[in-house]
Biotite code that builds the C-alpha atoms (Angstrom):
import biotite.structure as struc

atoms = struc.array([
    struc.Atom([23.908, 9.284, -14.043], chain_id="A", res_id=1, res_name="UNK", atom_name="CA", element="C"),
    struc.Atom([21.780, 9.166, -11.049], chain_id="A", res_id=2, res_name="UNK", atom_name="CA", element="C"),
    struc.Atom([22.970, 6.549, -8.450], chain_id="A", res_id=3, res_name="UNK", atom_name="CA", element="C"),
    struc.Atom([19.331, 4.459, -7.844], chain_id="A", res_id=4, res_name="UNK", atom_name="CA", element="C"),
    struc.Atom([20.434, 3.972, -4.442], chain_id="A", res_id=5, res_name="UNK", atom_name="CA", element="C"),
    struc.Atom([20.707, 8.054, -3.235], chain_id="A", res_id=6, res_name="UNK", atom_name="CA", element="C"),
    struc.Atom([17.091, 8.749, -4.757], chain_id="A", res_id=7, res_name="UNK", atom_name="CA", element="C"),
    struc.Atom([15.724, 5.783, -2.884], chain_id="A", res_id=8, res_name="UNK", atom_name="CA", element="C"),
    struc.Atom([17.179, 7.387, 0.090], chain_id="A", res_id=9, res_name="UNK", atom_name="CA", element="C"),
    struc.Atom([16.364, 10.609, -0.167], chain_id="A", res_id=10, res_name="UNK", atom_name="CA", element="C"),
    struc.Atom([12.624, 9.311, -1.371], chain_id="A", res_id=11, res_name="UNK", atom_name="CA", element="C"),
    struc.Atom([12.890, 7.511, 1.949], chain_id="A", res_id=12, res_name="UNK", atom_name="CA", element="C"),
    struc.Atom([13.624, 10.491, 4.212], chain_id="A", res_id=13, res_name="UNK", atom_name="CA", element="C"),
    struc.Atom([11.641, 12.736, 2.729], chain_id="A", res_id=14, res_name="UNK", atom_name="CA", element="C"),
    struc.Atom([8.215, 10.279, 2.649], chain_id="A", res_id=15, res_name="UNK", atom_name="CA", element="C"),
    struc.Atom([9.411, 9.973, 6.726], chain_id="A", res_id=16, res_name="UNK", atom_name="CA", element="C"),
    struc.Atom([9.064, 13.193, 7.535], chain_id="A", res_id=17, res_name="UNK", atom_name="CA", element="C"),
    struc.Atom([5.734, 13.760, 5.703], chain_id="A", res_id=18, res_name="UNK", atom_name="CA", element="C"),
    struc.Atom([4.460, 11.550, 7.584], chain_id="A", res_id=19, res_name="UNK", atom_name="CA", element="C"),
    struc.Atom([6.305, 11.884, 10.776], chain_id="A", res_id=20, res_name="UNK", atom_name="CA", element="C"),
    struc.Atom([4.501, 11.600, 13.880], chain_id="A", res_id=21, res_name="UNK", atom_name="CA", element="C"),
    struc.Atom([4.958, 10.214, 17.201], chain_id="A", res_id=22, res_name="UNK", atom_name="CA", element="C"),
    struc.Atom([3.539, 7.569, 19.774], chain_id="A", res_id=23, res_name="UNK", atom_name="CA", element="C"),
    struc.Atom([2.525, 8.071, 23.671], chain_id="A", res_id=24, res_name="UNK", atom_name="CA", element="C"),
    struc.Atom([3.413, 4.722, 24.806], chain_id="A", res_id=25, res_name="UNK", atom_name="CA", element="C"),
    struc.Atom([3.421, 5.173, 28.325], chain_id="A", res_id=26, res_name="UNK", atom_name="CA", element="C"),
    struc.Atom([1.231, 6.611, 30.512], chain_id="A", res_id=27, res_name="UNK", atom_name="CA", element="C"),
    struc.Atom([-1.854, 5.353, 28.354], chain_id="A", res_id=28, res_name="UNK", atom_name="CA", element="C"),
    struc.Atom([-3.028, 7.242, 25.649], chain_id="A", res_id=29, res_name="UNK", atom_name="CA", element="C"),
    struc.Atom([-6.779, 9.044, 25.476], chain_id="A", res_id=30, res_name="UNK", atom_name="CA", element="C"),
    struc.Atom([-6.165, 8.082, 21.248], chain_id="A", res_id=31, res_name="UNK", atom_name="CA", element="C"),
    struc.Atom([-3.860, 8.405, 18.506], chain_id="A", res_id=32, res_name="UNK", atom_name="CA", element="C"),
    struc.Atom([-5.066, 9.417, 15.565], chain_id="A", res_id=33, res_name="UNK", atom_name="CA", element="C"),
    struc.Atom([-2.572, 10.781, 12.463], chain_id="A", res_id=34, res_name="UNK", atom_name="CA", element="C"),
    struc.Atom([-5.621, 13.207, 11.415], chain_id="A", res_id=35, res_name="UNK", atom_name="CA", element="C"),
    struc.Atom([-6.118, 14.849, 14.888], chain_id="A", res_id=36, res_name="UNK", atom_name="CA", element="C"),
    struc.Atom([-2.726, 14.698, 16.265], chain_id="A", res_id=37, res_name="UNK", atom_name="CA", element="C"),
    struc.Atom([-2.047, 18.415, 15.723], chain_id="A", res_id=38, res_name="UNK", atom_name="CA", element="C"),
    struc.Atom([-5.129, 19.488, 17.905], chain_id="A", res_id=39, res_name="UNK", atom_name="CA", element="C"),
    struc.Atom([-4.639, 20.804, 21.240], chain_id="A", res_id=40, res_name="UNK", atom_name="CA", element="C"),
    struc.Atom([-4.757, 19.463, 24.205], chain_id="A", res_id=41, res_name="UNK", atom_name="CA", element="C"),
    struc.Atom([-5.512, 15.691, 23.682], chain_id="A", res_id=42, res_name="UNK", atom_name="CA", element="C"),
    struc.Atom([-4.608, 15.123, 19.824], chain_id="A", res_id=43, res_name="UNK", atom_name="CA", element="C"),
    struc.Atom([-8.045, 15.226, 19.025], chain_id="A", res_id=44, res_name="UNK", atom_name="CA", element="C"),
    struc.Atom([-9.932, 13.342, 21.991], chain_id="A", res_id=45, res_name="UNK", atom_name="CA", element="C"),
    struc.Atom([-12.048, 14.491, 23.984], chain_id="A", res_id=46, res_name="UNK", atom_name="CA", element="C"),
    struc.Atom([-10.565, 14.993, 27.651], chain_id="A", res_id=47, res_name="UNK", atom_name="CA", element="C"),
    struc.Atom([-12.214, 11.878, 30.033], chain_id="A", res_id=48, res_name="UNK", atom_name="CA", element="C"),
    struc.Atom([-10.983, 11.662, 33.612], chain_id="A", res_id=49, res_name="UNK", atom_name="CA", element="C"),
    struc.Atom([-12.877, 8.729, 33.475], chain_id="A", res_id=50, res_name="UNK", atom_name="CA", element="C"),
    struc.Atom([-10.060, 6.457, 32.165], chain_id="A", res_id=51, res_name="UNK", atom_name="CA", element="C"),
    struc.Atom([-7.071, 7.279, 33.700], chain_id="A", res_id=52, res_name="UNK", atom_name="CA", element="C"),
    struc.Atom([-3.764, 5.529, 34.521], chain_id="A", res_id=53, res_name="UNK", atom_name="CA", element="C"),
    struc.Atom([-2.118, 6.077, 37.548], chain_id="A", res_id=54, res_name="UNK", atom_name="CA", element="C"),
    struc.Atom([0.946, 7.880, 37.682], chain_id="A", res_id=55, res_name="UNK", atom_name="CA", element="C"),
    struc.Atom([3.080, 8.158, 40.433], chain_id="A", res_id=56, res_name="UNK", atom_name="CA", element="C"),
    struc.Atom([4.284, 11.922, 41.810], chain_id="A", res_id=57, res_name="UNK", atom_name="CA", element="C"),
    struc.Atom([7.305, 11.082, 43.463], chain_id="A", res_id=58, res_name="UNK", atom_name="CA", element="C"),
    struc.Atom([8.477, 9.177, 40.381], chain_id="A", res_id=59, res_name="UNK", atom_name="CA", element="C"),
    struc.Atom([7.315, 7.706, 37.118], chain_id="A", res_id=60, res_name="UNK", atom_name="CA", element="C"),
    struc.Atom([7.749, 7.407, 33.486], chain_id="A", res_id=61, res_name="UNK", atom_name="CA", element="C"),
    struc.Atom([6.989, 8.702, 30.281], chain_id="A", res_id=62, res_name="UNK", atom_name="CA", element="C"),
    struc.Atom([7.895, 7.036, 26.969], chain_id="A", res_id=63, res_name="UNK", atom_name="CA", element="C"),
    struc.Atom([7.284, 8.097, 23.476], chain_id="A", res_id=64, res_name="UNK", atom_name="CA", element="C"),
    struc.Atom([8.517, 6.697, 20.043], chain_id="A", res_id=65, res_name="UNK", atom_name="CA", element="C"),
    struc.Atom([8.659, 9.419, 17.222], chain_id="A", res_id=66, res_name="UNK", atom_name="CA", element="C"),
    struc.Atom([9.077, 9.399, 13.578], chain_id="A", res_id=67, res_name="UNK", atom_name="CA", element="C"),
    struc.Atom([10.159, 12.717, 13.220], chain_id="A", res_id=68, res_name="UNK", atom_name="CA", element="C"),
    struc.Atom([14.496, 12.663, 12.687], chain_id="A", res_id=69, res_name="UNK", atom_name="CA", element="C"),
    struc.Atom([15.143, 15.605, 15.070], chain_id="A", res_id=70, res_name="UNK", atom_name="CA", element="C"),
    struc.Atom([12.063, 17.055, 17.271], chain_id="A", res_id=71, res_name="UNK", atom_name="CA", element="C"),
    struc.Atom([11.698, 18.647, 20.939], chain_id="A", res_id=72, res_name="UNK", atom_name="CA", element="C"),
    struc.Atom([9.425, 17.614, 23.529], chain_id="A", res_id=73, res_name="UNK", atom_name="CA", element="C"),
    struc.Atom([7.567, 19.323, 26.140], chain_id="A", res_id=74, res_name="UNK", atom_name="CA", element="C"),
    struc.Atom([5.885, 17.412, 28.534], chain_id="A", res_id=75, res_name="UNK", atom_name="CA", element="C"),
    struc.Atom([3.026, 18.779, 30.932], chain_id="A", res_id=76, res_name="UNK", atom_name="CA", element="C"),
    struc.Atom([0.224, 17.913, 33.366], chain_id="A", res_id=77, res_name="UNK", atom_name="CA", element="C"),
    struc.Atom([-2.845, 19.693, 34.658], chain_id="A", res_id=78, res_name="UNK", atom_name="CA", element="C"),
    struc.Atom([-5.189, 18.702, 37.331], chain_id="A", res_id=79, res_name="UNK", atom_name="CA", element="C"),
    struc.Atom([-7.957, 20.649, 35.273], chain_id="A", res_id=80, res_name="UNK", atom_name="CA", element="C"),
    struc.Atom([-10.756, 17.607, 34.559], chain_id="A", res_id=81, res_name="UNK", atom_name="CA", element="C"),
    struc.Atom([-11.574, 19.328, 31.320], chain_id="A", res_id=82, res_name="UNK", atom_name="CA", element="C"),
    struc.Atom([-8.131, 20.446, 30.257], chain_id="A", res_id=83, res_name="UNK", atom_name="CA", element="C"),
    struc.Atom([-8.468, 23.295, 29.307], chain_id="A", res_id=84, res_name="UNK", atom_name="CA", element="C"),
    struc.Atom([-5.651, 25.402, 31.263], chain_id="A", res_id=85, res_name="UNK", atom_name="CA", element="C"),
    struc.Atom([-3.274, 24.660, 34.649], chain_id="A", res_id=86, res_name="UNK", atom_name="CA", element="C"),
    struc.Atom([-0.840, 23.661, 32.499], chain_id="A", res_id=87, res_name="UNK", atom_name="CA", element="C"),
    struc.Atom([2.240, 23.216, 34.592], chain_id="A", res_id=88, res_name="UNK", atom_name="CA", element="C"),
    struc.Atom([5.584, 21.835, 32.730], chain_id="A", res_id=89, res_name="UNK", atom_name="CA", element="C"),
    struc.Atom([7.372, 19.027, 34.122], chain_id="A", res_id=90, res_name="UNK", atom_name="CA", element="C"),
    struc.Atom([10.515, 18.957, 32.567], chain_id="A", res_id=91, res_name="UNK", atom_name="CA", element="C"),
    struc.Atom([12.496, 21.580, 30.958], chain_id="A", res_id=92, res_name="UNK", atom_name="CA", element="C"),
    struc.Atom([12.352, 21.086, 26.544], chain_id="A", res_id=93, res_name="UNK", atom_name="CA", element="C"),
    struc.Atom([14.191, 18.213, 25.481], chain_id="A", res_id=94, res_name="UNK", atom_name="CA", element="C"),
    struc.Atom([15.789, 18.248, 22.188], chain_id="A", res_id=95, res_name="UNK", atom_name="CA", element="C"),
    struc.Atom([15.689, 14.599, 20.371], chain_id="A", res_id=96, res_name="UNK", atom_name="CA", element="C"),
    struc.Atom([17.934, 14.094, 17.450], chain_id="A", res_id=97, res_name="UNK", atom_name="CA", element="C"),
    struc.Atom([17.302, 10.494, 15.922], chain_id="A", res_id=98, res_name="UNK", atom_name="CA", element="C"),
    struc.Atom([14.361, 8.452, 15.443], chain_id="A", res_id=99, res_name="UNK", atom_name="CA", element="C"),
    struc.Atom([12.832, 6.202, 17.643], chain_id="A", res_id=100, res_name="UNK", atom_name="CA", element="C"),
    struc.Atom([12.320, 5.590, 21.391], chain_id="A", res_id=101, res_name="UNK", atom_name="CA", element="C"),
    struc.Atom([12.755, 7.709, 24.383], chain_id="A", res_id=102, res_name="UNK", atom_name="CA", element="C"),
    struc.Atom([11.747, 7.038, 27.902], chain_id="A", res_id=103, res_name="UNK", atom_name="CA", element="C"),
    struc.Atom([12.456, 9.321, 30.909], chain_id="A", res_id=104, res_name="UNK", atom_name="CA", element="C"),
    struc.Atom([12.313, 8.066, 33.893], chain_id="A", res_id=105, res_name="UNK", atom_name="CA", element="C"),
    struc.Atom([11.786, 8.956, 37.688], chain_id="A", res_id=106, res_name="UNK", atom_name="CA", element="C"),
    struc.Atom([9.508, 11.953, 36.578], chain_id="A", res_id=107, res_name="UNK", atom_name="CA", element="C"),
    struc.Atom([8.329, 13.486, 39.860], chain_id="A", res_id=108, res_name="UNK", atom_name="CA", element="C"),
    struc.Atom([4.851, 16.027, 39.127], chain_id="A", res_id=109, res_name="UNK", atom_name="CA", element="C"),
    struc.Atom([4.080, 18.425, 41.925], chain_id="A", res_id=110, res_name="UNK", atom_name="CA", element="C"),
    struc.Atom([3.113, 17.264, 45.648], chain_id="A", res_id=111, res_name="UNK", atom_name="CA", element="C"),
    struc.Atom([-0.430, 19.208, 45.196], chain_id="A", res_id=112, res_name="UNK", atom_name="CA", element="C"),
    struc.Atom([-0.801, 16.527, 42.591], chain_id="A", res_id=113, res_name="UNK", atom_name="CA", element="C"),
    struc.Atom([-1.281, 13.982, 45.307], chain_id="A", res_id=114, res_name="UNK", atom_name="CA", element="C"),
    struc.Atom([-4.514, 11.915, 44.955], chain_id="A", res_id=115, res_name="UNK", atom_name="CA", element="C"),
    struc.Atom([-5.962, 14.118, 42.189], chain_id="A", res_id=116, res_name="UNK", atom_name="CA", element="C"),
    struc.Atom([-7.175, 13.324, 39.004], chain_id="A", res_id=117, res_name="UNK", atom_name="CA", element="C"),
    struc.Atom([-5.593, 14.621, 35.998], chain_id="A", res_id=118, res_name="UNK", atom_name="CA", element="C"),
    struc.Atom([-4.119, 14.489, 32.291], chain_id="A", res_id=119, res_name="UNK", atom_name="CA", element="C"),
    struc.Atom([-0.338, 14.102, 31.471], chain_id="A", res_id=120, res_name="UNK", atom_name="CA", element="C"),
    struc.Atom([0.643, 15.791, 27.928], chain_id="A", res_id=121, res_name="UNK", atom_name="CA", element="C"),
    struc.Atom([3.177, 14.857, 25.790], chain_id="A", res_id=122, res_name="UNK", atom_name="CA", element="C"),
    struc.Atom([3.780, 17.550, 23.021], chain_id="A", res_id=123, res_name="UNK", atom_name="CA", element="C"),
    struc.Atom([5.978, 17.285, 19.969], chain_id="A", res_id=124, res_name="UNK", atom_name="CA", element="C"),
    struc.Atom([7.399, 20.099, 18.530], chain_id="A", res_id=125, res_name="UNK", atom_name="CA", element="C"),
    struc.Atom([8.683, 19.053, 14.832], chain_id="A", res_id=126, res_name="UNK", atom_name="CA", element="C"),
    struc.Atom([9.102, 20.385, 11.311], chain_id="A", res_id=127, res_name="UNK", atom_name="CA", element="C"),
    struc.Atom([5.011, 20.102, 11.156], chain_id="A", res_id=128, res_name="UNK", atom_name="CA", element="C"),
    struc.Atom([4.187, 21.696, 13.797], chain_id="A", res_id=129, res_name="UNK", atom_name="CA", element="C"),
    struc.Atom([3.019, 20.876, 17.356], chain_id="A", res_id=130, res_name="UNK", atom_name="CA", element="C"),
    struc.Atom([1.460, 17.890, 18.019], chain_id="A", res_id=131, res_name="UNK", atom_name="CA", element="C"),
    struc.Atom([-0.372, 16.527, 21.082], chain_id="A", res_id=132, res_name="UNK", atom_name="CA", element="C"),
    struc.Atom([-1.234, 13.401, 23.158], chain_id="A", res_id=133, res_name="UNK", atom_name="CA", element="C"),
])
């Protein structure tokens, strides 16, 4: 006999990483959509320098909150106003095991950063694929 609890479970897990996704919480978001997430470089939205948050170079934070239960990050910025390349990586990959938050903190970008405009990119790397804010 089936125990009712270990199907719930496993109806559980499996329904989380279906729909697994994640959340840029901080900086500010261009948009979150679940539809558009996977699409390169913004999730979706259309790159605007005209709302931007201000980020600091010699030290800030990013934090994210994913739904995935074991994904990697890679997080980027690019000074490009239409973001379409200058990628430059930020911090080495970070594995995440667990769902949930995660916030790193004192994030320095490069000094020619300094009083540009410019996107920061948060991208997940999980069981579906890539995806982007």
């Amino acid at each position: 006999m089936l125990n009712v609890n270990t199907v719930l479970l496993g109806l559980a897990v499996g329904v989380a990483q279906v729909n697994g996704h994640f959340n840029l919480n901080y900086p500010t978001t261009l948009g979150f959509s679940d539809d558009t997430e996977g699409t390169s470089p913004c999730g979706g939205f259309d790159p605007s320098l005209d709302t931007t948050t201000d980020f600091h170079i010699g030290g800030d934070v990013i934090a994210v909150k994913t739904t995935h239960p074991k994904s990697n990050w890679y997080f980027r910025a690019t000074t490009d106003a239409k973001a379409a390349g200058g990628w430059v990586n930020i911090l080495p990959e970070i594995e995440q095991t667990g769902l949930g938050a995660y916030c790193e903190q004192n994030l320095t970008l490069p000094d020619s950063f300094a009083g540009k405009k410019g996107y920061i990119q948060a991208v997940q790397h999980a069981v579906d694929g890539d995806l982007f804010q």
